[in-house]
N, C-alpha and C positions, 0 to 999 in steps of 0.2 A: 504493500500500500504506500509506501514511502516514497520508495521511485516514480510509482504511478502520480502520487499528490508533490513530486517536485517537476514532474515532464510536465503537470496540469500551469503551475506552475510559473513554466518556462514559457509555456504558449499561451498564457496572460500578459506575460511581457511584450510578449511579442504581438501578441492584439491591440494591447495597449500603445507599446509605439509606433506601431503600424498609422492607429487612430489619431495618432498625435501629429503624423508628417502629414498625412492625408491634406490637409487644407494647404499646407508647403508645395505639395508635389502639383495638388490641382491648381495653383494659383501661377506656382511658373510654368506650367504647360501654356496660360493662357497669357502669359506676359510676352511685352508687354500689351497692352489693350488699348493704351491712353497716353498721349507724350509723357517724355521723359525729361525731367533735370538737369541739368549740368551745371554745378556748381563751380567757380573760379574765382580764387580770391586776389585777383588781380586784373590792373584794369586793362580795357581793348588793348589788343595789339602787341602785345608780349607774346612771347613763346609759351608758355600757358595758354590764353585767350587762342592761339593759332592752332595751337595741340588740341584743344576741347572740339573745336567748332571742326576740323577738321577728321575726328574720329567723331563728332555726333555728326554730322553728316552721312556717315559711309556705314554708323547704328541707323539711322533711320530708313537707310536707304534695302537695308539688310531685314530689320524687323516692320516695314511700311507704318513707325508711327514714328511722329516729330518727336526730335529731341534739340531741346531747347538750352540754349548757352546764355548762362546768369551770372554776368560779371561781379564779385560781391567785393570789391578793393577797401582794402584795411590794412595798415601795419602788422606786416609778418602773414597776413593772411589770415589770422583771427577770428575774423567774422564769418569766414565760410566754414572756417571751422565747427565754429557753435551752427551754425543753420543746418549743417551735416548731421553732426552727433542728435541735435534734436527733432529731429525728420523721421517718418515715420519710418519703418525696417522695411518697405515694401518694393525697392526696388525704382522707386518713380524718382529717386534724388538722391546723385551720384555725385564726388566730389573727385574731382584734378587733382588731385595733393600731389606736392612737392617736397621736397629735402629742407625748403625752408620753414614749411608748417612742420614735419613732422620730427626734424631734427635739431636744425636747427633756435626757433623762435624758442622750443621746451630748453632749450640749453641757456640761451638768454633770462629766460623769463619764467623761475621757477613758479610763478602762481598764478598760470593759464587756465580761463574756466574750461580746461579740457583737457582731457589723457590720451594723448597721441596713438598708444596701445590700443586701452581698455576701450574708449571710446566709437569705434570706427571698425568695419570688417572690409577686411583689405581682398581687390579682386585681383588688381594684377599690376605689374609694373607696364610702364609703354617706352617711358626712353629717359635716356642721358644726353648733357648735352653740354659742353665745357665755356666757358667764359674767354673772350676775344679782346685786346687792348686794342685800341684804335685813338687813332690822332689825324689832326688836320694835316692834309698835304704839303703845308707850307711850315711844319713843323720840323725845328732841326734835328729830328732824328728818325732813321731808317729803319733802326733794326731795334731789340729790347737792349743791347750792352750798350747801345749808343743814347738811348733814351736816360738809360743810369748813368751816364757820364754827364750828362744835360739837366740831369734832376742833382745830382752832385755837388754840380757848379753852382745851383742855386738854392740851397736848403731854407725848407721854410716856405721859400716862395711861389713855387708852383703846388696845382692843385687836382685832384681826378674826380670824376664823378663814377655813381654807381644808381641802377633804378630803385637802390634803398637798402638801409642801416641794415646789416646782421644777415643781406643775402650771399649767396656765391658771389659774386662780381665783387664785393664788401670786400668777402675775405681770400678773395686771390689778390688784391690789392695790397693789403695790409699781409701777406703773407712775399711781395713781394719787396715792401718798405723791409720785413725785418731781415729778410734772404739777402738783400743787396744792401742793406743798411741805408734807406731812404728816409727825408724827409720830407713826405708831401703831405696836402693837407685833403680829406677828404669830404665831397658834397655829395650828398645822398639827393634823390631825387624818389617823387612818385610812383615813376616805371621806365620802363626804358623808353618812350616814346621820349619822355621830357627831357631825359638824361641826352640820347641826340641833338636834339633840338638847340641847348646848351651846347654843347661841344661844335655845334656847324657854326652857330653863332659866333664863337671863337670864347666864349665866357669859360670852358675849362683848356687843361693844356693836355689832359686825355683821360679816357673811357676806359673803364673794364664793363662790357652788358655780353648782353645776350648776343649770337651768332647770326641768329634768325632777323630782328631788329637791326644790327649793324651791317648785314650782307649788301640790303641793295646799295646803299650810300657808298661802300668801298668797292663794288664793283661798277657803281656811277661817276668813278675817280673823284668823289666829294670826301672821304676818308682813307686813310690811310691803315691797315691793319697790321699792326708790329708782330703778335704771338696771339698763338691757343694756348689754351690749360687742360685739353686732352693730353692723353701718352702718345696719340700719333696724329700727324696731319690729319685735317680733314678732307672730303671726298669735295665739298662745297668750296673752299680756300686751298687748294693744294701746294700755291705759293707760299702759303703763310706758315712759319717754321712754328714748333713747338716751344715754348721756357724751355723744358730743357734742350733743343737742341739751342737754344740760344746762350748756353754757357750755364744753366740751372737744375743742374742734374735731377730729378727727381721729383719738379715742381708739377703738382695736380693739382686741380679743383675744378669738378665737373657736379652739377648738379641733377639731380635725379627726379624723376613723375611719376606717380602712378595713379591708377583709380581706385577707390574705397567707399563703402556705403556705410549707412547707419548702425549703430551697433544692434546687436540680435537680429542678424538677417536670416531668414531660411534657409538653408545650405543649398536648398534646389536650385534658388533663383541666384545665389551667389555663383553657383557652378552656371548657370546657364548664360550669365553676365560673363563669365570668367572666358566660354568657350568661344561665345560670339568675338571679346577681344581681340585673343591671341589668333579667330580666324583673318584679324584684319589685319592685325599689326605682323603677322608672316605674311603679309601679300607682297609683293613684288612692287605693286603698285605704289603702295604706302611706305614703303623704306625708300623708296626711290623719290618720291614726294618730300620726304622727312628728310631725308642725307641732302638733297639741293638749298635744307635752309639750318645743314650741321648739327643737325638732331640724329643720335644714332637709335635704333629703334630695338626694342628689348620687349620681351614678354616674361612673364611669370606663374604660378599656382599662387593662391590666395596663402596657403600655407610657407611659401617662401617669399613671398612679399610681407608676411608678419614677424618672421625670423629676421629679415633684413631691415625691416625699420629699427627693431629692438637695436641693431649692429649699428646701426647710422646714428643710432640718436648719443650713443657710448662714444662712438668715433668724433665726432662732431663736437659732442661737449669738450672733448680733450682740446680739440683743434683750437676751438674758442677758448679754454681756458689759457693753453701754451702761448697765443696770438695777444693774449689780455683784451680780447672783445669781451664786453658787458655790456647788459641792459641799458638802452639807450637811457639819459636823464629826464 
């Protein structure tokens, strides 16, 4: 009778969470139904903004409903953050996160209303994509050793910009003041749109942004691109040497994307998000799209994109603690 009332038992377990997925499994068979979200905590026209609108495009085009790109710009990206986390688990509002939001900002800002972790169930990563120095044409210097011989000569007095405090672009700058022993002074800006804008104008004396933002101006000969912060050339700049091939052995800083939704998602609809991604982001089409604006294109498992934030956010605090970046005042 024992064995019989532990097998009875077993297949109560199993009625029961059979009974439990039930509403999970039927809901993503039927998703989506109704447009979908896309969350970005930053404003038009960053490689963010261009990454969202670009992958919800070729999501709607795949499941025939709109998906909708909702630019949410805040400091560090913040605000998308929270509208994320407290959004219902259903799949209909998806957030773009960055290496800024999830590793980043938590390193700066120990008492964010949100846990980068706990918070958020992670679908998949989409790309990486490294930080570009750029300067005006008529600026004396060619290459990055000739740029530190030029920043040398005048400490104190020259200055860079970045689309904002505590991003990538922030901290390849400042990681390249303490590598060469610089003294520049640093202006953060809103995004990168602004941060151009400034620098064409001639108001900074150079740029660390984004790849995708500063391509068309240097291949419009209106800037000038010294170095990447990838490990290797890129496919988009092929002229343009690496830091370390520039005399800086071992200089990186690429920042990283991926998608995540609400916490307590259904595992069905997380997988069925998860799958549709990685069909896009392996196209041919879409790395070939993404490499023309120096974005390399990456996929993941939900399961290894939450292993690798835990690693990013360790890595990152170090970075910032070693650099002495702190919370903005």
């Amino acid at each position: 009778m024992k064995g019989v009332w532990s097998g009875r038992r077993c297949t109560l377990r199993a009625m029961l969470l059979a009974a439990a997925l039930a509403p999970a499994v039927a809901s993503s068979q039927g998703y989506p139904s109704r447009p979908v979200r896309f969350i970005v905590g930053f404003v038009p026209g960053g490689v963010a903004d261009l990454m969202a609108r670009s992958l919800g495009q070729k999501l709607s085009e795949a499941w025939g409903q709109q998906v909708i790109t909702d630019n949410r710009p805040s400091s560090g990206g913040v605000l998308s953050m929270q509208i994320t986390a407290n959004a219902a688990p259903d799949g209909y509002t998806l957030l773009l996160g960055s290496s800024t939001q999830f590793s980043i900002t938590p390193a700066l800002r120990p008492n964010l209303p949100y846990d980068p972790v706990r918070d958020y169930t992670p679908i998949s990563r989409i790309a990486m994509t490294p930080v570009i120095l750029t300067v005006q044409p008529s600026f004396p210097a060619k290459s990055i050793p000739e740029l530190i011989q030029v920043a040398k000569s005048k400490p104190g007095q020259m200055n860079y910009g970045s689309p904002g405090y505590g991003g990538a672009p922030h901290i390849a700058a400042e990681l390249l003041k303490r590598t060469a022993g610089l003294d520049i002074v640093h202006v953060p800006f809103k995004g990168g749109g602004e941060s151009i804008v400034a620098l064409l104008g001639g108001h900074l004396q150079m740029l660390f942004g984004a790849v995708s933002t500063s391509l068309p101006h240097v291949k419009g000969g209106r800037l000038r691109a010294l170095g990447v912060t990838s490990t290797k050339r890129l496919t988009a700049t092929p002229d343009v040497p690496t830091f370390a091939e520039s005399g800086l052995p071992g200089f990186e800083v690429e920042q990283w994307y991926g998608i995540f939704a609400p916490p307590a998602m259904p595992p069905a609809i997380t997988r069925k998000l998860n799958q549709a991604l990685v069909r896009i982001l392996e196209s041919d089409q879409l790395r070939k799209e993404f490499s023309g604006q120096g974005i390399e294109v990456v996929s993941s498992t939900p399961e290894s994109l939450a292993t690798y934030v835990k690693a990013e956010r360790a890595r990152w605090g170090k970075v910032l603690n070693d650099l002495g970046i702190k919370e903005q005042p």
